[in-house]
N, C-alpha and C positions, 0 to 999 in steps of 0.2 A: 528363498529367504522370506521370511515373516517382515508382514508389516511391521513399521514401528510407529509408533502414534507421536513421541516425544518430538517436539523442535520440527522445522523446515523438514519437508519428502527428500530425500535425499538416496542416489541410486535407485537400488530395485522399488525403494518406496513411490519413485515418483513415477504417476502411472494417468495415462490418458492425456497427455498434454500435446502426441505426437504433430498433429495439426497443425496447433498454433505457434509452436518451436520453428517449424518449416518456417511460416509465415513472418514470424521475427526475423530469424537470420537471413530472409530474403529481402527484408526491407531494411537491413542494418547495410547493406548493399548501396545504398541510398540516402540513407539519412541515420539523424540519430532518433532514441526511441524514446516517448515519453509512454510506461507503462502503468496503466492506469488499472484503477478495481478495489472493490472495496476492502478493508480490514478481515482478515483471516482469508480470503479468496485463493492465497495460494503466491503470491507476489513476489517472496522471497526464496523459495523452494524455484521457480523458476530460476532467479539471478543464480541460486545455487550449482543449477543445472546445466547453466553458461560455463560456471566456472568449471565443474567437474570435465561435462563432453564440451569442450570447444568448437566448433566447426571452421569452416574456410578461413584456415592458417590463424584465426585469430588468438592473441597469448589474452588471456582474461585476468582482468583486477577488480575484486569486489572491494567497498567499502559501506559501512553502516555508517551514515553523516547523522544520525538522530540526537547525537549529545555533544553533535561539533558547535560553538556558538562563535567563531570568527574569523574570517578569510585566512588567516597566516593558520589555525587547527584544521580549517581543512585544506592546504596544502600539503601543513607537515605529515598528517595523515594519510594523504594518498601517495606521498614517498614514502612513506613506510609500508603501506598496504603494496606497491609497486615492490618493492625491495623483497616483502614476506612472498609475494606470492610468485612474481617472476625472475629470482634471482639474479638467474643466468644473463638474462635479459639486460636488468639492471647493471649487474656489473658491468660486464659485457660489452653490449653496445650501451647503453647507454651512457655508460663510462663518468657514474658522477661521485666523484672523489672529495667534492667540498661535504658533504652530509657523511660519508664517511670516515673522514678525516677527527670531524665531531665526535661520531659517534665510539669512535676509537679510544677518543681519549678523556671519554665522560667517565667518571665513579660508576662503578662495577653496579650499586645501588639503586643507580639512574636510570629511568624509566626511559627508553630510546623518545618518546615524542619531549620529555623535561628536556634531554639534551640538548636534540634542534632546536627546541624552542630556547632555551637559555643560551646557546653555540652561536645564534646567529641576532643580530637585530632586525627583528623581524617589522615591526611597526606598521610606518605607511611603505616598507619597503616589502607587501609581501605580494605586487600585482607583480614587480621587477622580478623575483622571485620564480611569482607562477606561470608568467612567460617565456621564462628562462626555461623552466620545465617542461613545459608544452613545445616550446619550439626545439628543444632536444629532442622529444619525443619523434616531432616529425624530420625531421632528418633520418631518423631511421628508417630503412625498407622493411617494416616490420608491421602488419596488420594491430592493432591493442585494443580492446576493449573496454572501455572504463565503468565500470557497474556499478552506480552511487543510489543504494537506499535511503528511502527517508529523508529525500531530496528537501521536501518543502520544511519539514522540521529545522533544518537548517537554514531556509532562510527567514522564516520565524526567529529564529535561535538570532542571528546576525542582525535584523531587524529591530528585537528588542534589546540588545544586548550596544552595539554599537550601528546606530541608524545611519549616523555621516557612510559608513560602508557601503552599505547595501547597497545602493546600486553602483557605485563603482565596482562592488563584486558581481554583480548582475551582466555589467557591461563585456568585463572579461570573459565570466563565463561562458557569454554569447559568444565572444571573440573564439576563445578555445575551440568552440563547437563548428568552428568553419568545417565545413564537409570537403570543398574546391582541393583535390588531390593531397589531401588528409589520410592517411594512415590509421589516424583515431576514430573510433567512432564510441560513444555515450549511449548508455540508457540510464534513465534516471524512472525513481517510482518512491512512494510513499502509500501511508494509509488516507495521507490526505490529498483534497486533490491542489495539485499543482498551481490548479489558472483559477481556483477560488483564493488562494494563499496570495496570489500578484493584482488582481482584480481589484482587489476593498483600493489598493496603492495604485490603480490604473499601469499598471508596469508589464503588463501580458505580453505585452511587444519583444520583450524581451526572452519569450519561451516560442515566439509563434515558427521557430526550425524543426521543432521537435513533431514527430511525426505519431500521433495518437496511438496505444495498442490496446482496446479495453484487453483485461482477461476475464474470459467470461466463467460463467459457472461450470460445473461440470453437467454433460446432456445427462437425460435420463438413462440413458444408454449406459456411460462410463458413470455413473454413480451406482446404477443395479452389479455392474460389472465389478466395480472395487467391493462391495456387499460382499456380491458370490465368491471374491479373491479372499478378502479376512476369513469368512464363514468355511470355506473350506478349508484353509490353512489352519485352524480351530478346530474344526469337526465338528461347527457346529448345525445342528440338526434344527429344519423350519418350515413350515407350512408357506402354502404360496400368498397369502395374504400377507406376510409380514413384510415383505418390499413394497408393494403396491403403497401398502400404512404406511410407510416412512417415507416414503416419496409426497405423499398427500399431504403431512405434517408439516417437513421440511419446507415444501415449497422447492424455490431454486438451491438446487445444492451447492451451497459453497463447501468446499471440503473440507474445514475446520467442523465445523458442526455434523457434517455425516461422519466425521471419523470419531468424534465423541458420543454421540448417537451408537456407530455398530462396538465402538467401544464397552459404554455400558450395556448395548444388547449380551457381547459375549461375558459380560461378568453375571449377568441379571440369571443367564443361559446356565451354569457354573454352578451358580446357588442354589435353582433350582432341578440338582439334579440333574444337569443336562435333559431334561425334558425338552421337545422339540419347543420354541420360539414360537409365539399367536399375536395376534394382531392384537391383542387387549395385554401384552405385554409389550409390546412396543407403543400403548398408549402412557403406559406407566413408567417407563422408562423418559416418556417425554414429557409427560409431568412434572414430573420430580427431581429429574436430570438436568433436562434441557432447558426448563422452564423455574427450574426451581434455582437455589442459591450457589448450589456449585457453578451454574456461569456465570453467576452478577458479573463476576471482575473480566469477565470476555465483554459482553452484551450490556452493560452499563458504561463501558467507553462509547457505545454510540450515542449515549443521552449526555455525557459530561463532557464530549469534545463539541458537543456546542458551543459551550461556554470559552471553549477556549477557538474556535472559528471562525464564529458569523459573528459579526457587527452588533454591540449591544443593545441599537437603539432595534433589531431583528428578532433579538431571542427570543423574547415574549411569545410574537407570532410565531414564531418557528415552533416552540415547544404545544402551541394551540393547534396549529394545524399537525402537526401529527400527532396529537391526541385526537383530532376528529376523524382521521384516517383510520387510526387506529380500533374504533369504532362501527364503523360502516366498511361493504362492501365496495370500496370503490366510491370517491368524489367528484362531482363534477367541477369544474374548472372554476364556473360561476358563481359556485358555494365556498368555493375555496379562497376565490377572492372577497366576496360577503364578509367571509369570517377576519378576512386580513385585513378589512378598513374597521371592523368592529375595535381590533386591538389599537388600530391609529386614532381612533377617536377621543381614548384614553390619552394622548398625549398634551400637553400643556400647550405644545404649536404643531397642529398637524399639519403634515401636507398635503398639496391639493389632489386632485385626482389623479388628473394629469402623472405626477409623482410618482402616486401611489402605483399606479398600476405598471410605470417603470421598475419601480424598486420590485413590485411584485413579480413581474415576468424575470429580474434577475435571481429571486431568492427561489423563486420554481426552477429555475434551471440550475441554482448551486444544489439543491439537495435532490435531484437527479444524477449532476456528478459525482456528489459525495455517497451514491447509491441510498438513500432513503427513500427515496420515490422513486415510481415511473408512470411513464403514460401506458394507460392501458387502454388505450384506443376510445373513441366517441366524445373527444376532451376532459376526458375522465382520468382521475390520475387512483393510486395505492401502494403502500409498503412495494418495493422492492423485495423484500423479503419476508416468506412466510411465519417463519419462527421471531425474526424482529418484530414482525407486526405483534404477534398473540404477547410476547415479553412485554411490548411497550404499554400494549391495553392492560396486562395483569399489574402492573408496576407503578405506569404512571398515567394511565387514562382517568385515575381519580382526584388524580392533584388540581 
């Protein structure tokens, strides 16, 4: 079967991951999963992956919480996500006939989540609710899985929307994730990270069960290897320099960007001819492709979810120091703080040092989570990402 480039890897598409699957399902044994990694990395194609191949007895339920904004939407929703994906189950054992009952006798017209929601009163009665469902859940001798994307967006979502919640939704949630002869187990994952989303509100406390999984990039190994999978699936024809280049360019392969990379190689490949593929077209492909306006809308969410992440009185520096990154090979630590009290200086009441070099050690470590930096050894830090880095200097290292 031919790659498919469209939406989430899904089956034969999802390739190289064998590893770190093992590694998951042997720690879902144990605890629930907090999966971490950056935007396009691959995050969701995993949870996919859950759902499709199950392992050790588990019945798997995915839900997307990205546009839920209030404890009683993401209840109704993960009964429904329960009901679509594990019927049998639902019916079955878990035997819940009040949602049912509803749903039965809503208008034909009625969107299954308007019903619950309008079927029941839901209000401050939806912790009663999602206790009630949870603790059905475990009564049953039945391994579950509960797979919630875009975990932090939701509590964003609940935060801004109705604040009085939040953390009584927090509290529960915490409650729900007891592991102590639990049948349930959780993984939760976004594009954002999780313990930067709880942090600004000191509430971490309330995620500290979850057990860390970065996912990493693909090795050089399984990135050459999916190359050699399109390229002969394609037929298409290349000289030995053309992966070396596209490894050098890329940087760390996140698979979003290598598969639009050997994408436009094979179209690039096409038009001319099929003529074998050279390293001076795979520079133009990256140009113009990668660099140019067909990704703004991928790779300009990494410079506008600033705005909607890090603390106002932050941005400033934030947007300064990765422009100075973005610039040099690599920063030292000491310059990078330099530049960080330059932009406090500008403030009407700065803070003292002392402060400053708090707040600074926590904003270096938020955008190592959120993958914009890393240490690269000697105290020296740089892009995370090779193609982020050159987009951000073409873009916005002039502003």
């Amino acid at each position: 079967m031919a790659i498919d480039f469209s939406g989430p890897a899904r089956g034969d598409n999802f390739c190289f991951r064998a590893a770190f699957l093992d590694d998951l399902w042997s720690s879902l044994k144990e605890s629930n999963i907090l999966l971490a990694g950056p935007r396009r990395m691959g995050k969701t194609s995993v949870m996919f992956h859950l759902l499709d191949f199950p392992c050790d007895n588990f019945l798997v339920v995915y839900l997307n919480a990205e546009t839920l904004s209030t404890p009683a939407d993401f209840i109704i929703h993960l009964i429904l996500a329960l009901r679509a994906a594990q019927p049998q189950y639902f019916f079955e054992q878990l035997k819940i006939v009040d949602y049912e009952n509803i749903l039965a006798s809503a208008p034909g017209d009625l969107e299954p989540k308007e019903a619950l929601k309008a079927g029941m009163n839901w209000g401050d009665a939806w912790e009663a609710r999602a206790s009630q469902l949870i603790g059905r859940i475990r009564t049953v001798n039945q391994s579950i899985l509960l797979v919630i994307d875009e975990l932090p967006d939701l509590f964003l979502n609940i935060q801004k929307k109705i604040p009085e919640q939040f953390e009584p939704f927090l509290r529960w949630f915490r409650a729900a994730r007891e592991v102590s002869n639990s049948p349930i187990r959780w993984i939760a994952g976004g594009s954002a990270s999780l313990v930067c989303t709880l942090d600004e509100t000191g509430q971490t406390e309330w995620i500290n069960d979850f057990y860390h999984l970065v996912l990493p990039p693909f090795t050089l190994k399984e990135a050459e290897n999916f190359v050699l999978k399109v390229f002969s699936q394609r037929g298409v024809r290349f000289d030995a320099r053309v992966i070396p280049r596209m490894q050098e360019l890329l940087g760390k392969a996140i698979p979003f960007f290598l598969q639009v990379m050997v994408r436009e190689l094979v179209d690039r490949w096409r038009l001319k001819e099929e003529k074998p593929l050279t390293a001076e077209v795979v520079d133009e492909v990256f140009e113009r492709d990668l660099l140019g306006i067909r990704m703004l809308g991928h790779l300009q969410h990494f410079h506008s979810r600033i705005e909607l992440r890090y603390p106002e009185i932050e941005r400033e520096a934030v947007y300064g120091l990765l422009k100075q990154l973005s610039l040099k090979n690599g920063v030292g630590l000491k310059d990078l703080f330099a530049s960080y009290m330059k932009f406090e200086s500008k403030r009407a009441k700065p803070r003292n040092e002392k402060q400053l070099m708090r707040s600074f050690g926590r904003l270096l470590k938020f955008l190592q989570i959120d993958f914009y930096v890393e240490d690269i050894g000697g105290k020296r830090y740089d892009f995370a990402s090779q193609l982020l880095k050159l987009w951000w200097k073409k873009y916005h290292a002039v502003q």
